[in-house]
N, C-alpha and C positions, 0 to 999 in steps of 0.2 A: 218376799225375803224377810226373815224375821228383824225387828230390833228393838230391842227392849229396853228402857229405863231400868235404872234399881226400882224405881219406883212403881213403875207398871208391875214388877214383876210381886213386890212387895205389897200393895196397896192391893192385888188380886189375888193374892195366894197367902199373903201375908209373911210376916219376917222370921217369927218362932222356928222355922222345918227349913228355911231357902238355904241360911248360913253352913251350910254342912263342909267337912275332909275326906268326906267315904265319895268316890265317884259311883254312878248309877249302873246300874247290868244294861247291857246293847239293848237302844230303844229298837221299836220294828221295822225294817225294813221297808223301803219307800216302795216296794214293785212286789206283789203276791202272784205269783202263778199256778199252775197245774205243774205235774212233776217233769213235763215234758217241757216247758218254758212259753203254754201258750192259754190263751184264755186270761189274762193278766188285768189285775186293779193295783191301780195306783193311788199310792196314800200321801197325802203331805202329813207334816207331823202332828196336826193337831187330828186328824181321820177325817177332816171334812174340807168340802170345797166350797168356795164362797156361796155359788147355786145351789149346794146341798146335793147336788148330782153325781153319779159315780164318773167315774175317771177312770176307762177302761184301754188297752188295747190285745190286737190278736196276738202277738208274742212279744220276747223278751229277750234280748239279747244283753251276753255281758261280758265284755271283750276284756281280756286284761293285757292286749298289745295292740299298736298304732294297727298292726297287720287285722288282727281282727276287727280290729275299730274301723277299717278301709270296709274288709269283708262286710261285715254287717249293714253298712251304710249298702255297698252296691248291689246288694242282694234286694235290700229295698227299693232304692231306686229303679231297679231293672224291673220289678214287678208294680212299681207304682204307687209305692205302699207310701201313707206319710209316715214321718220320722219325728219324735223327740225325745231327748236326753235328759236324762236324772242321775245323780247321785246315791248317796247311802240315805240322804235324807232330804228330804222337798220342805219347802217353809213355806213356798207362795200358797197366798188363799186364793187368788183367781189360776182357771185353767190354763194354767202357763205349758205345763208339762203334757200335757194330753193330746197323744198321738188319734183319737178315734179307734171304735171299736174294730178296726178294720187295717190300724197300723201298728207299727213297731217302737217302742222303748226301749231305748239304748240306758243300761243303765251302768254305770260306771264306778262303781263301790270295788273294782277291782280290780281298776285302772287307776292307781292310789299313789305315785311312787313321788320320789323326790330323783329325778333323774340326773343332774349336778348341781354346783354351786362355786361361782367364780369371785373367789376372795378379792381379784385385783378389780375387775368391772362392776363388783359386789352384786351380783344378778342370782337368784337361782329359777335353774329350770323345773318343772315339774307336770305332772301328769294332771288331765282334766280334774279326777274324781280323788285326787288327794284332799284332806279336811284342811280348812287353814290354819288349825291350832297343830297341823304336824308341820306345815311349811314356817309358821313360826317357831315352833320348838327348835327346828333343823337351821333355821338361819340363826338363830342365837348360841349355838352349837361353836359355829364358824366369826363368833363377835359381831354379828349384823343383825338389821331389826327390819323389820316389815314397816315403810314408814306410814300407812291408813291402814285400819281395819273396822269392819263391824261388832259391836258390842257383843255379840254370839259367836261363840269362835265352833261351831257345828255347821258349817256350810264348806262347800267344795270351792276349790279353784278356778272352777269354770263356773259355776254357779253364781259366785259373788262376782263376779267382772259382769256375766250377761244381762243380772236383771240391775245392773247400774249402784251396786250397794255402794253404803258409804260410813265412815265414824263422821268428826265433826272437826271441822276445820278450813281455816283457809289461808295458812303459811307454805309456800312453796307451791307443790303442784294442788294442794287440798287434800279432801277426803275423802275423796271417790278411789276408792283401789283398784278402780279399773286406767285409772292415770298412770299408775305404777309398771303398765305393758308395757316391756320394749320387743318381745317378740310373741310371735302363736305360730300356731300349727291345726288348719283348719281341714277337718275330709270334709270336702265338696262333693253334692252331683256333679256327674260326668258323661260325657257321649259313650255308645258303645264300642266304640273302638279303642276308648281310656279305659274300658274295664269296668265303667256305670260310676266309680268314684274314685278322687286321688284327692291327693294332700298338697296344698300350699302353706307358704309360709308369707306370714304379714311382717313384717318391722315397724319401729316409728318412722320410715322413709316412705314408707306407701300409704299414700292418701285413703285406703281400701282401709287403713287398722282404724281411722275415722268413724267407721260402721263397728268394724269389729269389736271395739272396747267395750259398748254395750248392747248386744243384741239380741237381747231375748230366746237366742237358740236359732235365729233365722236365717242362718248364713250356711250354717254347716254343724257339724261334729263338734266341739275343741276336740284337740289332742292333745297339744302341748303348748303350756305357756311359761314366758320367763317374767320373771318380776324385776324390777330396780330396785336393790336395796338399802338402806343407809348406813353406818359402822351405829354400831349399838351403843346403846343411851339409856337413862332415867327417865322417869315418870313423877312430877312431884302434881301430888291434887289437895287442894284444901276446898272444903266443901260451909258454905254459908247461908242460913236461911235469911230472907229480906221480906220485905214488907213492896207487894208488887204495883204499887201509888205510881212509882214512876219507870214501871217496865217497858214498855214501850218505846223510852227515851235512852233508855240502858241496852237494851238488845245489843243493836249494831256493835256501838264502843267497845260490849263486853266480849263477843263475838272475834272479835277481830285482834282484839289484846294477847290473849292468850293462846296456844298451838290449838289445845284439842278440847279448848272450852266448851261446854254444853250449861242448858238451862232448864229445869223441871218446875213446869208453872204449874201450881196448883188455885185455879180461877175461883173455883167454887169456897176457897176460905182466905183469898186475897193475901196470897203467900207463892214467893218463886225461891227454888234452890240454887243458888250458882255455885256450879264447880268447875275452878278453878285449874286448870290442867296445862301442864310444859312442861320439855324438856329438861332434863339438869344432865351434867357430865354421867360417867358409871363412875366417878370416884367418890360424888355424895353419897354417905352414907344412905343403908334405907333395903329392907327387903321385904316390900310392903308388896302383895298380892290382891285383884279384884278378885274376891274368894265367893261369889254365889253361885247357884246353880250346877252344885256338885253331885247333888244327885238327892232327893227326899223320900221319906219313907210313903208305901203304897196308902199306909191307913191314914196318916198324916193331909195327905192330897185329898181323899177321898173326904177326909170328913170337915176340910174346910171349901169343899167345892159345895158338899151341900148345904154345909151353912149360909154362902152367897148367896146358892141357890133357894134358899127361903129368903135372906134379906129382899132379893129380888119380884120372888113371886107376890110377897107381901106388902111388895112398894114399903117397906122400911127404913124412910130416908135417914128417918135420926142416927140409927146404927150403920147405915153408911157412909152418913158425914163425920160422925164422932169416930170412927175404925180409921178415917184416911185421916182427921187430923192425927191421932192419937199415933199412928204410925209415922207419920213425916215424921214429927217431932221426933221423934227415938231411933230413926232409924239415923237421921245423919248426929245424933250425940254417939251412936254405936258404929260409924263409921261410914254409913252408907251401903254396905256390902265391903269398902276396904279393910283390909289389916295390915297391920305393919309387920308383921315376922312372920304371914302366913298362917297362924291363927285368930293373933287375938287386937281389937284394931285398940292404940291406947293414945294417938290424939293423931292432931295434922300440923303439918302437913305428913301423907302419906308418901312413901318415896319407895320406889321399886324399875325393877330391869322394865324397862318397857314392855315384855312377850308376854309380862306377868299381869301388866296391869293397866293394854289396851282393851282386851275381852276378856268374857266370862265364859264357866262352862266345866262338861267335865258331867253330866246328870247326863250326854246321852251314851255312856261307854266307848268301849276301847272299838268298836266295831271288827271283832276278831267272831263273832258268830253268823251263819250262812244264812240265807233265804228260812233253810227247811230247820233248823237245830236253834233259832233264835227262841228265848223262853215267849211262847205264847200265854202261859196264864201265868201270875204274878202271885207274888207270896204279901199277904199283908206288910211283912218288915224288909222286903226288895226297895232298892232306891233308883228311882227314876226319873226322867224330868218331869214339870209339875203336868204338862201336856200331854202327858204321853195317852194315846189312844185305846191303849185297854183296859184303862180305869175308870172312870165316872170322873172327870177332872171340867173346868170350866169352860165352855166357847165364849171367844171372843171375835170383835172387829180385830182387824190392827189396822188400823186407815195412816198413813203419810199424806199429807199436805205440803207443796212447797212452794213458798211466796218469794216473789222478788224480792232482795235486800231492802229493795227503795219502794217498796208494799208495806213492809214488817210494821210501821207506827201505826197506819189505819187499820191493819188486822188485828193490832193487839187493841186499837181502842175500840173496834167493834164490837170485839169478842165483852171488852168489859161493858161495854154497855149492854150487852146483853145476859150478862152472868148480875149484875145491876138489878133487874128484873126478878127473878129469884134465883140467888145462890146457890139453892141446894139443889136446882135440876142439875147443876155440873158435878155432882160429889162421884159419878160413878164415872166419871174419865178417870179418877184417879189424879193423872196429870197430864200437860202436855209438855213432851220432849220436844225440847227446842235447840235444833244443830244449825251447822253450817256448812253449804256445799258450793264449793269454787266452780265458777264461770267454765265449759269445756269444751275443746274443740270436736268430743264424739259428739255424734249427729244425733245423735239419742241422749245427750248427757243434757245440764241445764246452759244457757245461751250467755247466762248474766248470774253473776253473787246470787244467792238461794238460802231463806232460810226453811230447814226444812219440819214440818211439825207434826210429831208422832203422838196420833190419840187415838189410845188403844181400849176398849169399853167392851162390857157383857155382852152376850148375845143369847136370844131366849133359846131354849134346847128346839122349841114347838117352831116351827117356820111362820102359824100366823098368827104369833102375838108379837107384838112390838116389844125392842126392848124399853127399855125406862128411859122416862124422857124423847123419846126417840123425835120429835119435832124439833127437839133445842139440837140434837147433833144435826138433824137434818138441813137444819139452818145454819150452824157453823160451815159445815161442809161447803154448802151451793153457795154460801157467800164469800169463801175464798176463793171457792174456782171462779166463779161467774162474775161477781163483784170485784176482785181487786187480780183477777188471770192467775190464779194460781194454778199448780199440776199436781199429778200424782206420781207416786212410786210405780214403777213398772211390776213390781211383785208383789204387791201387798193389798191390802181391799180398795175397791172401788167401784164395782162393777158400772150403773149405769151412767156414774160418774165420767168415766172414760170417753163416754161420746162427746163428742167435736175435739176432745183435746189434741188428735191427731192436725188439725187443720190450727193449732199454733204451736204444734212444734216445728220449730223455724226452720229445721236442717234436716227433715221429713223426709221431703222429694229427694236429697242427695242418697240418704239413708236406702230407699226404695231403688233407687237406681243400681247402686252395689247386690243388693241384695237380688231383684230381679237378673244381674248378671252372673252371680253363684248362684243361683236356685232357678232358674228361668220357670219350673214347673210347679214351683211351691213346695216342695218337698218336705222341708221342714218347720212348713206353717203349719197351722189349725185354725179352727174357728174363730178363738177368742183374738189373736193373733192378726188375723185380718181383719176383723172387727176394728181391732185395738189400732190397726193403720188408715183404716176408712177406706177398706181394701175386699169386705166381705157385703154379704149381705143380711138386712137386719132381721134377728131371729130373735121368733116369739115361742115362748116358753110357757107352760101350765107353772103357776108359782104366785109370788106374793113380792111388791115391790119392795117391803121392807127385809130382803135378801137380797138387793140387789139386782134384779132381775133386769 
């Protein structure tokens, strides 16, 4: 699942083209078929999968009612077929979504709705495959706010609850948005005498939504989920660059201070950003907007994808490190990506409705074009996201790390003792996003306080050239996990990383138990999926480890 710093986004694409007003024309569709609906590849939205392998299955289904959402499910079931579910858009780089060349993709781009919304219980209902920047729009309609979300407001409803997404915080329930379920609506396999699938319903009373808030797709379908809402409120962020001598000792305090505080360390020039983030009344003045990612021009993307792509091939450290200072600097005097009235940002603190300026977005369109009428070739002056797959745009990791609160000192002194060594191998992380994610009772969620740390870096086009530096990340990595028990994001990279992690997640075996009593047959697992539980068997691959293999 995507999530992005201003500064990931910034420091790789860079800031000149990100600040746009023009939204992008419909990026491509997450499911390609034949006319008929069979023969099907699946695309997340950068066109690649962490293995570099296709992502395929034999049909496609695309229900736009619970009734066909049953249909489709027990049509599968009855023939054996595996099942999983996607969206209008897929963000995970491991094969989360990948039914086998032999099963069915439920894809839900038209299963979209907002089904109600109860001003007095402040809840709204809505459908799997609606986007969260419409479920936010629609609650703030009715005075109410979505109280987490993720920095990319282009993922569905069911999407960001199952692979565990999160903003950053840990006042009240946190910032996992899958905290925020008080109810779902799951089609399960079923006996043949149920019809092969039916529909139940979770609440927060049954120990079963423990599983459900975050899982991966393994349960079942979503069909319908209701959210808690909060009466609507301000966002006030003021943004400051520090000097990162005593970051490590700062974390936690600052972390815990503030609602929806985050941290952008930049190791490799011994500089951290803190942004400052909370609540105010809606009577504070302020109609400030997180305004990136609205959409950039085709030749814009294209021609600073290859200009990285020669810093890169060139090993051109100078011009990597001088581009990321030279951009930090400018980008938080110019606001960060904030503005204050919507265009133009003219100091901090920044203060806006909250719907405005939890996420960003708006670069992957309105999604009103079909499978077959979405623009396939692009016009030089088309605005798209900077990813988007039919352009020549950059690959990247996005790896998530996440340490225990009572970890976070030793891994920040690690890491500097290792950037101590030479500086300039860290210049192409750009930075490391440094969130916070509350203690959870889903079985899948984290056990204890989490800080969670997003380092997102190039990746070569060629499968067997490394990218830059690739030993310094590779030693960051294995010595969060290994050294001080850190985990991973359920959605985002890690491939060979994932192994053992299964055997500490604490609330595994209960997770497994639900999930063996809704799916007895596996249905809606895959490979990576039982891998990922310590549930498959281990598969060897033609490939190169530096993909993750």
């Amino acid at each position: 699942m995507m999530s992005l710093s201003f500064s990931h986004v910034l420091l790789l694409f860079y800031f000149s083209f990100v600040l746009k007003t023009a939204c992008g024309i419909d990026a491509p569709p997450s499911v390609d078929c034949r006319g008929d609906g069979s023969r099907c590849k699946i695309f997340n939205s950068q066109g690649y999968w962490e293995d570099r392998h296709n992502c395929e299955a034999a049909y496609a289904a695309l229900p736009r009612s619970e009734a066909e959402l049953v249909h489709a499910v027990a049509v599968a079931v009855k023939r054996q077929q595996k099942i999983r579910v996607v969206s209008r858009m897929a963000h995970a780089l491991p094969r989360l979504v990948c039914p086998g060349r032999q099963g069915l993709i439920i894809n839900t781009q038209n299963y979209d709705s907002v089904i109600a919304i109860d001003k007095t219980a402040m809840t709204i209902t809505v459908q799997a495959g609606i986007m969260m920047r419409d479920v936010m729009e629609e609650a703030a309609k009715h005075g109410l706010a979505v109280p987490a979300m993720i920095y990319w407001d282009g993922v569905s409803a069911a999407g960001v609850i199952s692979t565990g997404a999160h903003g950053s915080g840990l006042v009240g329930k946190g910032s996992g948005v899958y905290e925020y379920v008080v109810s779902m609506r799951l089609v399960v396999p079923a006996t043949p005498s149920e019809g092969y699938a039916k529909v139940i319903t979770l609440t927060e009373a049954d120990e079963d939504m423990k599983a459900a808030r975050i899982s991966l797709g393994t349960l079942g379908a979503i069909s319908e989920i209701t959210f808690a809402l909060r009466p609507m409120f301000k966002r006030s962020v003021s943004i400051a660059v520090r000097d990162d001598k005593d970051l490590e000792n700062e974390i936690e305090d600052f972390l815990r201070a503030y609602e929806f505080a985050d941290i952008e360390w930049i190791p490799s020039h011994g500089k951290a950003v803190f942004l400052t983030k909370y609540g105010v009344p809606v009577d504070v003045p302020g109609e400030g907007e997180f305004a990136i990612l609205r959409g950039s021009k085709v030749s814009d993307v294209e021609r600073d994808a290859y200009q990285y792509d020669t810093y890169q091939s060139t090993n051109d450290v100078d011009a990597i490190c001088n581009l990321l200072e030279s951009q930090t600097i400018s980008s938080v005097a110019q606001g960060n990506g904030f503005v204050n009235d919507g265009v133009r940002f003219t100091g901090y603190p920044v203060i806006g409705y909250n719907h405005r300026m939890q996420s960003f977005g708006g670069c992957q369109g309105n999604g009103t074009s079909n499978n077959l009428k979405y623009p396939k070739h692009l016009d030089k002056n088309d605005t798209i996201c900077l990813w988007d797959r039919r352009v020549h745009t950059n690959m990247n990791f996005d790896l998530e790390l996440r340490v225990p609160m009572s970890r976070i000192l030793n891994v920040i002194e690690d890491i500097k003792k290792l950037r101590d060594l030479n500086p300039q191998k860290l210049c192409d992380i750009a930075d490391i996003l440094i969130r916070s994610v509350k203690q959870s009772e889903a079985y899948l969620g984290p056990p204890e306080d989490v800080v969670a740390m997003d380092l997102r870096s190039y990746r070569p086009r060629e499968p067997d050239t490394p990218r830059w530096n690739e030993d310094v990340f590779e030693e960051i990595e294995q010595m969060v996990i290994e050294k001080h028990g850190g985990a991973l994001h359920w959605g985002k990279s890690g491939g060979y990383l994932f192994g053992g992690l299964a055997k500490r997640a604490v609330n595994l075996e209960k997770f497994l138990i639900v999930k063996e009593r809704l799916d007895p047959h596996g249905i809606f697992s895959n490979k990576w999926t039982n891998g990922l539980f310590g549930r498959g068997v281990e598969e060897f691959k033609d490939g190169c480890g530096l993909d993750k293999m």
